[in-house]
C-alpha positions in Angstrom: 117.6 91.9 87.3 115.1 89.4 88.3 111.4 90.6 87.9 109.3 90.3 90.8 106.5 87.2 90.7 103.3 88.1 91.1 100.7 86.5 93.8 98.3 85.2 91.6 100.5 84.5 88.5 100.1 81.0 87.0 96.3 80.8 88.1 93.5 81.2 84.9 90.6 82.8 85.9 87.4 82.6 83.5 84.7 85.0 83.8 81.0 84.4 82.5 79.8 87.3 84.1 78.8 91.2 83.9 78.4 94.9 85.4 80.2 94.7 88.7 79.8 92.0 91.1 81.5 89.2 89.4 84.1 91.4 87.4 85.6 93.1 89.9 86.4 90.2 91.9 88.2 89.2 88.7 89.7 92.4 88.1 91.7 92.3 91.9 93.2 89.1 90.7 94.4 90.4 87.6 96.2 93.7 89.1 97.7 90.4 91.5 99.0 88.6 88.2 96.5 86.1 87.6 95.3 85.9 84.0 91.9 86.9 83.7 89.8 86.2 80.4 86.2 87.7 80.2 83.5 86.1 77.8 81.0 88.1 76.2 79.3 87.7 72.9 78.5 90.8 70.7 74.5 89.4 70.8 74.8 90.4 74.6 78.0 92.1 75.7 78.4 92.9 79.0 75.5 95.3 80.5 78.5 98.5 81.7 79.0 98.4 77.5 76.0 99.6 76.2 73.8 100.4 78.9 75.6 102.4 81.5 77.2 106.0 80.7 79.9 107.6 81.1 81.1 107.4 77.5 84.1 109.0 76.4 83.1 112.5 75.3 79.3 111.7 75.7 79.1 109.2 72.7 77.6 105.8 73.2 79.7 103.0 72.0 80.3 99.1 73.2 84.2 100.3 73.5 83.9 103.7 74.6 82.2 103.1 78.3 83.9 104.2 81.5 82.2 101.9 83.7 82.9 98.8 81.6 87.1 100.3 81.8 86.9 100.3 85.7 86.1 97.4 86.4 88.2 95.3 83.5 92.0 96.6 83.2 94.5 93.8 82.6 92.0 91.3 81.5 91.9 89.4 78.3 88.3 89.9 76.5 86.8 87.0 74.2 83.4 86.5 72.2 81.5 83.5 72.7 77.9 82.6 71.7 76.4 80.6 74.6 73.1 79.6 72.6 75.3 77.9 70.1 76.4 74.1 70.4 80.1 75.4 68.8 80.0 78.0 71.5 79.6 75.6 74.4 82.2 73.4 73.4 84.9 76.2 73.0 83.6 77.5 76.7 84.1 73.9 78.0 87.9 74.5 76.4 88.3 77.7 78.6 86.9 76.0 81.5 89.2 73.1 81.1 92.2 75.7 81.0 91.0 77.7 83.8 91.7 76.9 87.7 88.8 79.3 88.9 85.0 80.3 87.0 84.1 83.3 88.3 79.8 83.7 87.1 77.0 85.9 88.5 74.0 84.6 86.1 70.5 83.8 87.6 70.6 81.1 89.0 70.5 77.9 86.9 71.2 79.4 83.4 74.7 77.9 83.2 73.3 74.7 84.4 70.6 75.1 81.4 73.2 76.1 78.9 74.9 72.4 79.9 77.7 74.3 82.1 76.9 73.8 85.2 79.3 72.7 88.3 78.7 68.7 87.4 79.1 69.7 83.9 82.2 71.4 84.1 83.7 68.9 86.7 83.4 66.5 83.7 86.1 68.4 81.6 88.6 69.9 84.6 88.2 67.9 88.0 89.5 70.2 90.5 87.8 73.4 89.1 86.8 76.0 91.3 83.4 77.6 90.6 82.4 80.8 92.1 78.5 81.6 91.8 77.6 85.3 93.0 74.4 86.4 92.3 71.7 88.5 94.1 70.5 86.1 97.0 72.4 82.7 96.5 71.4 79.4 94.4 68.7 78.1 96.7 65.9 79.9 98.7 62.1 81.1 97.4 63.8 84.6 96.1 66.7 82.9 94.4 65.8 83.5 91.3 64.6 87.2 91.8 66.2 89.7 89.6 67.9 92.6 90.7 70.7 94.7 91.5 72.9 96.6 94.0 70.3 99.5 94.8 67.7 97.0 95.6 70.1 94.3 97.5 70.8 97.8 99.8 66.9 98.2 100.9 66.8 94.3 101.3 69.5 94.8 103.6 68.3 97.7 105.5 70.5 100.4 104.2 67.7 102.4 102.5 65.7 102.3 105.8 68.5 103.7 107.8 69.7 106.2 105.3 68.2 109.8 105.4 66.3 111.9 107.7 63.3 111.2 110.0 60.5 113.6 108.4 61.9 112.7 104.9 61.7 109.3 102.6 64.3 106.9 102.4 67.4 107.8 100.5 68.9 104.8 98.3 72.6 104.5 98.5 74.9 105.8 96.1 76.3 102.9 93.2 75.3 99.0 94.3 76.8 99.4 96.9 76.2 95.8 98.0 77.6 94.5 94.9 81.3 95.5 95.5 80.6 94.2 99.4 80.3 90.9 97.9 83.4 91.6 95.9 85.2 91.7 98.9 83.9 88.4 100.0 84.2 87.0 96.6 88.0 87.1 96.8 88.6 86.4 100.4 86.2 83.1 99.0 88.0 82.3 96.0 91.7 82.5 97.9 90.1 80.2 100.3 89.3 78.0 97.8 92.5 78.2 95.6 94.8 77.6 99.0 92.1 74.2 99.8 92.8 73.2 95.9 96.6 73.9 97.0 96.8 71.6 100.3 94.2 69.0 98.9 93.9 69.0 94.8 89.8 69.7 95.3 88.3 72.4 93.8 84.5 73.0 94.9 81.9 75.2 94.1 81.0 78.4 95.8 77.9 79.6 96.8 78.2 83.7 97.6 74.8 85.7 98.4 75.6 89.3 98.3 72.6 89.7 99.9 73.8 88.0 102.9 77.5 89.9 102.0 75.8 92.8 102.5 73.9 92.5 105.7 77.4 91.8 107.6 77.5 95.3 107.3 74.4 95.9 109.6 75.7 94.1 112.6 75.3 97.1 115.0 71.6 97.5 114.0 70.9 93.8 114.1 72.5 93.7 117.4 70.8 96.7 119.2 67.7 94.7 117.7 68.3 91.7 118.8 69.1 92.5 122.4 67.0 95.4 122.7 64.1 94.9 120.5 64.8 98.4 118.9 64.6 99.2 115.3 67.1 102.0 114.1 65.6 104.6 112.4 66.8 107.4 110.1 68.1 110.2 112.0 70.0 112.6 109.2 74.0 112.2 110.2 73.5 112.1 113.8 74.6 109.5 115.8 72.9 107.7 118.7 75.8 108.3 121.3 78.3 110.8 119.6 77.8 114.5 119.4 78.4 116.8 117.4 78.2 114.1 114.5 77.4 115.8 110.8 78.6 117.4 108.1 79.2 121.5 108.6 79.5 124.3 105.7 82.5 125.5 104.8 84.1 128.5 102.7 83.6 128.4 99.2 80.7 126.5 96.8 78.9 124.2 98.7 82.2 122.6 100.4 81.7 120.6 103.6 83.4 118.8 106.2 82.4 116.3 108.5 83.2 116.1 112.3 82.5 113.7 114.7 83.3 113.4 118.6 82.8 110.6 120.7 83.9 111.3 124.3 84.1 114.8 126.5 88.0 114.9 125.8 87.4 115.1 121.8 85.3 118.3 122.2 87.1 119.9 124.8 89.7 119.6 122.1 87.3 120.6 119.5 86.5 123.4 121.4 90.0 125.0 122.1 90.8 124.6 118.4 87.5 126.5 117.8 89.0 129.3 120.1 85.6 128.8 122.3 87.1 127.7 125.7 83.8 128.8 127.8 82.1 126.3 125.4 83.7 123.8 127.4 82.0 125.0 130.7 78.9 125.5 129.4 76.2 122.9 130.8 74.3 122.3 127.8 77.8 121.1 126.0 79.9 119.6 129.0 78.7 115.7 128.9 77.6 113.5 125.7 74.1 113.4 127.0 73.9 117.1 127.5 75.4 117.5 123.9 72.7 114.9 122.4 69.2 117.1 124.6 70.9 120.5 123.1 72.0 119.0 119.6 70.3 121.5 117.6 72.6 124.5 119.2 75.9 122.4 119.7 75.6 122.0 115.6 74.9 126.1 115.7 77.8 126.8 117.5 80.2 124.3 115.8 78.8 126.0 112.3 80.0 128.9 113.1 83.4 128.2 113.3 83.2 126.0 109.6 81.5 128.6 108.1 84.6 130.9 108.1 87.1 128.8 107.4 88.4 126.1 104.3 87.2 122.4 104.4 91.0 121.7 103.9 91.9 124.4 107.4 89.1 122.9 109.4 90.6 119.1 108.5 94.2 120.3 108.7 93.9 121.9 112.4 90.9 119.3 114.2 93.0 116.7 112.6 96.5 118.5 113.6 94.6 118.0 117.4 93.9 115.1 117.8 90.1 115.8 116.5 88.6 113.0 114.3 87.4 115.0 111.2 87.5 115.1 107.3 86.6 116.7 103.7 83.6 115.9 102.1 85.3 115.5 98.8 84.0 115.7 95.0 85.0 113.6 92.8 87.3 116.4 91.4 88.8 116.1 94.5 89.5 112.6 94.8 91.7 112.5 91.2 93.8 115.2 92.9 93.8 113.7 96.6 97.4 113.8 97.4 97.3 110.5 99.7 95.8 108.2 96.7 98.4 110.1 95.1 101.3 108.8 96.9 100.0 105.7 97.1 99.6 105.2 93.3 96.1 104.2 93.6 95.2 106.2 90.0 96.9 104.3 87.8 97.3 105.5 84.1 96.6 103.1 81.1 95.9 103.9 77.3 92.8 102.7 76.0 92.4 102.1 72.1 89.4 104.4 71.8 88.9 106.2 74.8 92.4 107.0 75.1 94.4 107.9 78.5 92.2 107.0 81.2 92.9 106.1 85.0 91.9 102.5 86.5 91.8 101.8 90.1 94.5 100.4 91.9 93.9 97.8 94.8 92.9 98.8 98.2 95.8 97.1 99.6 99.7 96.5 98.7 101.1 93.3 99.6 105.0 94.4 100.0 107.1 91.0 98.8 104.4 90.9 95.4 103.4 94.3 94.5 100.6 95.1 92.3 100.5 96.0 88.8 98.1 97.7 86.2 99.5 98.0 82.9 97.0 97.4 80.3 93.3 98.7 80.0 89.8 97.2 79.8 89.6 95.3 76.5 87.9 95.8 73.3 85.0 93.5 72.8 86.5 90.3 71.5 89.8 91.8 71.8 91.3 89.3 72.1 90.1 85.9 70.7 93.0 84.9 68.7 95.2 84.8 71.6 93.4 83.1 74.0 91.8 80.5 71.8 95.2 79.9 69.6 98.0 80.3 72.0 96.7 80.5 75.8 94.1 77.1 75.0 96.8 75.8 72.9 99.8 76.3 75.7 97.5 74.4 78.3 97.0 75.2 81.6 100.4 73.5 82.5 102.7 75.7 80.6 100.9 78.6 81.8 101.4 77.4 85.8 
């Protein structure tokens, strides 16, 4: 039976870089079939090692790190020391192999460690470089260090985030870091098909700074035309209402409801068994809804308060009403539609043993995805890379 080829088998990706914003742009290609090798160096392994928990039962260790595993399964992990002259010339042998560098330094290290784009045009012609960093290559706050919790203030996330009488609330996770992920791929299949119609590579410049303010379009719009500022306003919304998160039964267990037009909460309404809500002329038009927010939020409460999250999603949603769980993350290992879709996908780690990594947010139907072997152990695997896959050359392994 003839196996199924993979979308991005035959391409080598190298990856000089660490926590999250470079990896996991290598990681997608990987669960795609291209063959990812990550270089660290045990005098500074990558940061998700040894300075981010979890750790498999609570004990540090540069192998035992959750963080690290999520965002490395089916990669290839090699040791290389950087500040060494013997360490730049086997890096040069991995760039010569590899059809993409993915790298999210500060700016201008590689170029200071003699690895820069000119540098490593010199030994593989039609490389593809992709720099992600903070705030780009170029600018006067380039070379400012950082990471995704700041990038989400510079963006105007933190601003917007929380509730008026109340300080700004930060954004769970760098968020802006796996925003530029997103971009980082769409970039580096952009580049990959260019090298595919023309031989070139090139070198890409990605700011997930500027990744992340795509995502504040509305409020740059309403600014830009209106000269208004968005402020924080809890979970409301500035047309929709009701718009927030309600109790539910049981321990602190939410659900969030949101209606945008008159139709939405008439339906709300009728599932709530409140017809005369509907009449009411405090509740019968958005506006009315947004002067008398305070008791439409009362009202809709009440209802919540006496049932499940899971009833009050399964009947609004049943309805036609747009609504949903505010889930733990308990609740998201058991969710039964990442179930179904096999997005929890079960490898065996070494030393942290049976674990769960990610599976892509998308299936491509004629080259499925696959996730079959865990994050690596640091410098797991240096023999194979540097005596078969260097050896092989990057023809063989097209």
């Amino acid at each position: 039976m003839e196996t199924t080829r993979q979308v991005f088998e035959g391409i080598n990706v190298v990856e000089f870089a660490a926590i999250a914003a470079g990896p996991v742009i290598g990681k997608h290609l990987a669960d795609h079939g291209a063959r990812v090798v990550h270089v660290e160096s045990h005098e500074r392994p990558d940061g998700f090692r040894v300075n981010y928990p979890p750790y498999k039962d609570n004990k540090p260790g540069i192998n035992r790190s959750g963080a690290f595993g999520i965002c490395n399964n089916n990669k290839y992990g090699v040791t290389i020391n950087l500040k060494t002259r013997e360490g730049i010339e086997l890096a040069k042998k991995l760039i010569a192999w590899a059809d993409l560098i993915v790298e999210n330094f500060t700016p201008g290290t590689l170029k200071k460690l003699g690895l820069g784009y000119e540098e490593m045009v010199e030994v593989n012609p039609d490389i593809i470089l992709l720099s992600t960093c903070n705030q780009g290559q170029s600018g006067p706050h380039a070379l400012h260090p950082g990471f995704g919790s700041h990038l989400s203030s510079l963006c105007g996330f933190t601003y917007m985030t929380g509730y008026p009488d109340r300080l700004p609330y930060i954004l769970y996770g760098p968020y802006v870091d796996h925003i530029g992920v997103g971009y980082g791929v769409i970039a580096a299949v952009a580049a990959l098909e260019h090298r595919r119609r023309t031989g070139e590579g090139q070198f890409i410049d990605l700011a997930q700074y500027e990744a992340g303010v795509q995502f504040m379009i509305p409020a740059l719009l309403d600014y830009s035309i209106n000269h208004r500022v968005v402020e924080r306003d809890g979970n409301r919304h500035s047309f929709a209402a009701p718009h927030n998160t309600y109790p539910c039964k049981g321990d602190d267990r939410w659900c969030v409801i949101s209606i945008f037009n008159d139709q939405e909460w008439k339906d709300l309404c009728q599932c709530m068994g409140r017809d005369e809500l509907i009449l009411d002329p405090r509740f019968k038009t958005i506006p009315a809804r947004k002067k008398h927010e305070d008791e439409v939020e009362r009202e809709v409460a009440k209802w919540t308060s006496q049932l499940t999250a899971e009833e009050v999603f399964k009947k609004l949603q049943e309805n036609g009403v747009k609504a949903g769980i505010v889930q733990t993350i308990a609740d998201l290992f058991a969710d039964p539609q990442l179930k179904h879709r096999g997005f929890w996908a079960p490898v065996d780690h070494p030393e942290i043993g049976r674990c769960h990594a990610e599976g892509p947010p998308f299936a491509l139907s004629k080259t499925p995805f696959k996730i079959d072997r865990p994050a690596p152990m640091i410098g797991e695997h240096n023999e194979l890379v540097f005596k078969e896959f260097l050896a092989a050359g990057k023809e063989e392994n097209d």
